[in-house]
TORGU-461503 format. One record per residue: residue in three letters; x, y, z of N, C-alpha, C, O in turn. Coordinates in steps of 0.2 Angstrom, whole numbers, plus 5000, padded with zeros to 4 digits. Layout:
ALAXYZXYZXYZXYZ ...
// end
This chain:
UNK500449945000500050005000500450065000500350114996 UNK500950075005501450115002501650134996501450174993 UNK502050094994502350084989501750124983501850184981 UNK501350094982500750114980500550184979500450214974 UNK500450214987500450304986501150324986501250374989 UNK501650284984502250334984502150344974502150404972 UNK502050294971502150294964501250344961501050374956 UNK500850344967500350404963500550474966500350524964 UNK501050474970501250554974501750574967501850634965 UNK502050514963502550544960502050544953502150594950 UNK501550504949501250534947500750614946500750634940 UNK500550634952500350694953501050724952501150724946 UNK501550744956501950804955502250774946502550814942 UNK502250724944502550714936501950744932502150764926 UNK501150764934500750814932500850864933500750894928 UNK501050904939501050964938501550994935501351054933 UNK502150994934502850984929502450974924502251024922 UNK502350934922501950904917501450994910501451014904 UNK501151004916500951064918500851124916500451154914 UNK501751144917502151194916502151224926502151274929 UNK502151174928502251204935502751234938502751244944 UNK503351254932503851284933504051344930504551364928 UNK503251364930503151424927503151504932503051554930 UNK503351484937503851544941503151584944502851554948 UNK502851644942502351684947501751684944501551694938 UNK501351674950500451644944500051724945499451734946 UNK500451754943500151824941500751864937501351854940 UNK500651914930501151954929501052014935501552054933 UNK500752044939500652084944501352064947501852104947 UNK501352014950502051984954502751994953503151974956 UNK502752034945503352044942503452124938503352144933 UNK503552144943503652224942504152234940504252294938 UNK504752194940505452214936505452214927505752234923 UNK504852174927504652164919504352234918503952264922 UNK504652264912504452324910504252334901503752364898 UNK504752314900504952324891504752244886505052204889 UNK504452224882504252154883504052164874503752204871 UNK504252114873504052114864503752044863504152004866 UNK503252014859502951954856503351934853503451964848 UNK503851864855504251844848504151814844504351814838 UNK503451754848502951684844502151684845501851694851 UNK501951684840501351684841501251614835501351614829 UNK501051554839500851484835500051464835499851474841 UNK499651454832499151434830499051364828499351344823 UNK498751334830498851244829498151234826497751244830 UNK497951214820496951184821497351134823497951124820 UNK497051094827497251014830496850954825496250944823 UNK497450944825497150864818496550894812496150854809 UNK496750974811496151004806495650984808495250944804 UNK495351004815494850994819494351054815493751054815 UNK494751104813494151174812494151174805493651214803 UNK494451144800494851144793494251094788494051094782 UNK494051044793493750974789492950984788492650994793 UNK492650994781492051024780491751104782491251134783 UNK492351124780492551204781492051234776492051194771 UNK491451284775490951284769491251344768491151394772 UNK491751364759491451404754492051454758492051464764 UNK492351484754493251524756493651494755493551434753 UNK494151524758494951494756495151494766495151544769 UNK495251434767495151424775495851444779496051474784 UNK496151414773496951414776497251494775497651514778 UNK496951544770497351614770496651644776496751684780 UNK496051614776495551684781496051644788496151694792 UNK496251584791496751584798497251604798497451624803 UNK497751604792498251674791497951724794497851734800 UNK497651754789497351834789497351844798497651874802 UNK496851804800496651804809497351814812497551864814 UNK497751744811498551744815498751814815498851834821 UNK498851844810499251924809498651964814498851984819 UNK497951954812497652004818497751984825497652034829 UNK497851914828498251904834498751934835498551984840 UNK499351944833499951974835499952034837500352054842 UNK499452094832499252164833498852154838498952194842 UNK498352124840497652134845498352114852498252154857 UNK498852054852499252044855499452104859499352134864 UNK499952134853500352194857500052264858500452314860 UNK499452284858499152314858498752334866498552384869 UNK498652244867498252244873498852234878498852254884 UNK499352204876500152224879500352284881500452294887 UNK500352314877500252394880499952434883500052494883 UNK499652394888499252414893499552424898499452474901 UNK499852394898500152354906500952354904501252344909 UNK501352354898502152374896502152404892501552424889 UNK502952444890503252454886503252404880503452344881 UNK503052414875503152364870503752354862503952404859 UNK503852314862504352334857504052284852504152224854 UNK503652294845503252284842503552244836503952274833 UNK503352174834503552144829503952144822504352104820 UNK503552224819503852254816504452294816504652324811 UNK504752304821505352334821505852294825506252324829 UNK505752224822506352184825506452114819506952084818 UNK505652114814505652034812506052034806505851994802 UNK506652074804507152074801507752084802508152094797 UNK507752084807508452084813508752014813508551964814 UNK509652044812509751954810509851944819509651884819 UNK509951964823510151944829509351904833509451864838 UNK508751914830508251874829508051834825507651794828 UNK508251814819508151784816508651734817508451684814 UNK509251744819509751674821509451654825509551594824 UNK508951654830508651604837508251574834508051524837 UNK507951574829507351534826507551464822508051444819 UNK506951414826507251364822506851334819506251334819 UNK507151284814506951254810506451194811506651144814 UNK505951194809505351144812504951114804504951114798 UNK504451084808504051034804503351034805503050984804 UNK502951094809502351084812501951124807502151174805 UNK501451084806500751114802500351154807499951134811 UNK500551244806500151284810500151334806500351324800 UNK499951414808500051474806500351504812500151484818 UNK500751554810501251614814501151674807501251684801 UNK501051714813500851794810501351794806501851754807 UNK501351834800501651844795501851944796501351984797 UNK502351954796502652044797503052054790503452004789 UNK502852104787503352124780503452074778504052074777 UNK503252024776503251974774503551924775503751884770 UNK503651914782504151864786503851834788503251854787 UNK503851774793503651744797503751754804504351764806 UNK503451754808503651784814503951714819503551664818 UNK504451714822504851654822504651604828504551624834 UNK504751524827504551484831505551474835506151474833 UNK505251454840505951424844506051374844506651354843 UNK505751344845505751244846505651194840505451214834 UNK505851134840505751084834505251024840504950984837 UNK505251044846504950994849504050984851503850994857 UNK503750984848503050994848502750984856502251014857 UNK503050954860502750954868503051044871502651084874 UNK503751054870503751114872503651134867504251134864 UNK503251164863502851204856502251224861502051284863 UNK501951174863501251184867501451214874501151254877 UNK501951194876501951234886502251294884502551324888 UNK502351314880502951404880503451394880503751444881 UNK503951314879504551314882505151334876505051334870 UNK505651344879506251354875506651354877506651344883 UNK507351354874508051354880508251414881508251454877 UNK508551424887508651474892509051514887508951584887 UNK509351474885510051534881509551564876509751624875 UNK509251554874508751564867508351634869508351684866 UNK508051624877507851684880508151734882507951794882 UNK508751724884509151764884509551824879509651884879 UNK509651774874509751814866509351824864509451824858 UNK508951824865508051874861508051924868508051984865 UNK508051944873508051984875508652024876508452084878 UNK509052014875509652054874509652074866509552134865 UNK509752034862509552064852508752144854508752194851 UNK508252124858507952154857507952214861507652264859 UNK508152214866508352264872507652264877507452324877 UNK507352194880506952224884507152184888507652164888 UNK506252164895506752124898506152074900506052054906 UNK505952054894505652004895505351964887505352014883 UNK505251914885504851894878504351874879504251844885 UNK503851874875503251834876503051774872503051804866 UNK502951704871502851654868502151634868501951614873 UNK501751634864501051594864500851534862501051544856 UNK500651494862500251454860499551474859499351524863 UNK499151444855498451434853498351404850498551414844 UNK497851334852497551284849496851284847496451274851 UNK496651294841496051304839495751234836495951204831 UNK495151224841494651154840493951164840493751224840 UNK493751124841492751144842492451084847492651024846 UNK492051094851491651074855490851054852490451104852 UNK490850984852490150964852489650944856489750884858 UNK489150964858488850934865488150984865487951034863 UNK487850914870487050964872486450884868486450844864 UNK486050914872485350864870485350874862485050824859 UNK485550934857485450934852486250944850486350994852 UNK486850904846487450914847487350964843487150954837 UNK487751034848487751094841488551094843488651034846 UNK488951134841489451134837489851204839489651244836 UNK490251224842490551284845491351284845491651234846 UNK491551364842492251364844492551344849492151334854 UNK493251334851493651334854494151374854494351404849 UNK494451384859495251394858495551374864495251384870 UNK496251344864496551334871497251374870497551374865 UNK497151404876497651484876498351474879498251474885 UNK499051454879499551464882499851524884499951534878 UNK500051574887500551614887500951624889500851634895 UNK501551624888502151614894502851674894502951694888 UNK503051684897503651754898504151724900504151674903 UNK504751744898505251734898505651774899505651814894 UNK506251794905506351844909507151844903507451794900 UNK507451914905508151924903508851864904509351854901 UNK508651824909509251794914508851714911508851664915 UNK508551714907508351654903507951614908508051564910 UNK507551654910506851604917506251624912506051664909 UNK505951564915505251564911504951594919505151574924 UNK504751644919504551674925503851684926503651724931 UNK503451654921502551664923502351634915502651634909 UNK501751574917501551514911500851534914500751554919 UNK500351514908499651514910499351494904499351534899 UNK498851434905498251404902497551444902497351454907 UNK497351454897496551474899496251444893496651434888 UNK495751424892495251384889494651424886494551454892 UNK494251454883493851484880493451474875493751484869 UNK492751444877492251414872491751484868491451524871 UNK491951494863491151544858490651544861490451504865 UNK490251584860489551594862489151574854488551574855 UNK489251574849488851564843488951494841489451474840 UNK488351464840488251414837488451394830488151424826 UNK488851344828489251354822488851284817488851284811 UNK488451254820487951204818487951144819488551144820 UNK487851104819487551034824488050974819488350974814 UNK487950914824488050854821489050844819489250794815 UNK489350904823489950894823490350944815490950934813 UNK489851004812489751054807490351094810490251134815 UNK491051084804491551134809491751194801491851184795 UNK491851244803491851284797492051354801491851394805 UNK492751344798492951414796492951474793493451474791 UNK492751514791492651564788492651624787493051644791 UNK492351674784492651744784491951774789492051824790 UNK491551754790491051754796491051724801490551734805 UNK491451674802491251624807492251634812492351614818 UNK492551664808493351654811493251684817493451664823 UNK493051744817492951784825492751764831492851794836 UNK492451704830492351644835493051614839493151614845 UNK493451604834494151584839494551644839495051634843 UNK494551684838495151764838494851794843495051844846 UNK493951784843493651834851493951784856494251814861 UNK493851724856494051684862494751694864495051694870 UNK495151714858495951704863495851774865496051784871 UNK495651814863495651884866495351874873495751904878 UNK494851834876494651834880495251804885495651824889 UNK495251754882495751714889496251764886496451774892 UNK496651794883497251844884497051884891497351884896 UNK496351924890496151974895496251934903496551954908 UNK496051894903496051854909496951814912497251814918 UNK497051804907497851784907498251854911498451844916 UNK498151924906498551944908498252014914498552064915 UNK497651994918497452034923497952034930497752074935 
// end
């Protein structure tokens, strides 16, 4: 029986690790030396073309571009509230940024600036999803950019089915994580945010130039909440 809750104790704490439970302060309030802070990554996932399959009538794949770019400005925008910002565009052709980016293989959209890509750090898809990178990487992105923090996002965009009649509703699952000058991930956070519009029954998943606002209002939502 010991034995037994020793291997579920280690279980639980391999969950919260698991987590991102080494995500340093569960408020950015608690980090008042962050002042100056620029978006390096902003990644967008449909999971398994969860929003993409029976998409009705546009071009699905540029209207989630189109959205990704509107992320990154709604991003630094509402950044702005609360820091200094040093804004996308006057960094995403800097070679001292553009050497930290790495090369990958993942089927997603990242905001497009002047016609670049705005840059992924990782090749590993588990830290793609918690915000992670390597320390050194954090540190030369805020040194190249002169602030003293960077910001990494995830966003996974799916849909939810359910109810006595299954209708059909956006999703987004929101990661956002900072990463201090001295290469510390020093604040991670998950938020979840379901639509309010019914996108149509029977598992009916459709992107489109009327319906995309559905997942770009929800990350706004959990951003607002994230970054209170």
């Amino acid at each position: 029986m010991k034995r037994l809750l020793m291997l579920m104790l280690a279980g639980v704490v391999a969950m919260i690790v698991g987590c991102g439970g080494g995500g340093g302060a569960k408020s950015l309030k608690a980090l008042p030396q962050i002042k100056k802070v620029a978006v390096v990554s902003i990644s967008v996932s449909d999971w398994g073309g969860s929003v993409k399959t029976n998409a009705a009538g546009g071009n699905v794949l540029q209207t989630m571009q189109n959205a990704t770019n509107t992320m990154l400005g709604d991003t630094e925008t509402r950044l702005a509230q609360q820091y200094q910002v040093v804004k996308a565009s006057n960094f995403i052709g800097k070679k001292n940024y553009r050497n930290e980016i790495v090369e990958h293989s993942f089927h997603m959209n990242v905001p497009q600036v002047k016609g670049q890509d705005l840059g992924v750090f990782t090749a590993n898809g588990k830290a793609l999803r918690r915000g992670d990178i390597e320390p050194a990487k954090a540190q030369a992105l805020c040194k190249a950019l002169g602030v003293d923090g960077v910001f990494v996002i995830f966003s996974e965009w799916t849909v939810r089915t359910g109810g006595f009649i299954p209708l059909t509703k956006a999703v987004t699952k929101n990661i956002v994580s900072l990463w201090d000058a001295q290469g510390k991930k020093v604040f991670t956070r998950r938020v979840d945010k379901m639509g309010s519009r019914t996108l149509g029954a029977m598992g009916i998943k459709a992107v489109t130039a009327d319906t995309v606002s559905e997942w770009t209002g929800t990350y706004k939502q959990s951003l607002d909440v994230i970054l209170k």
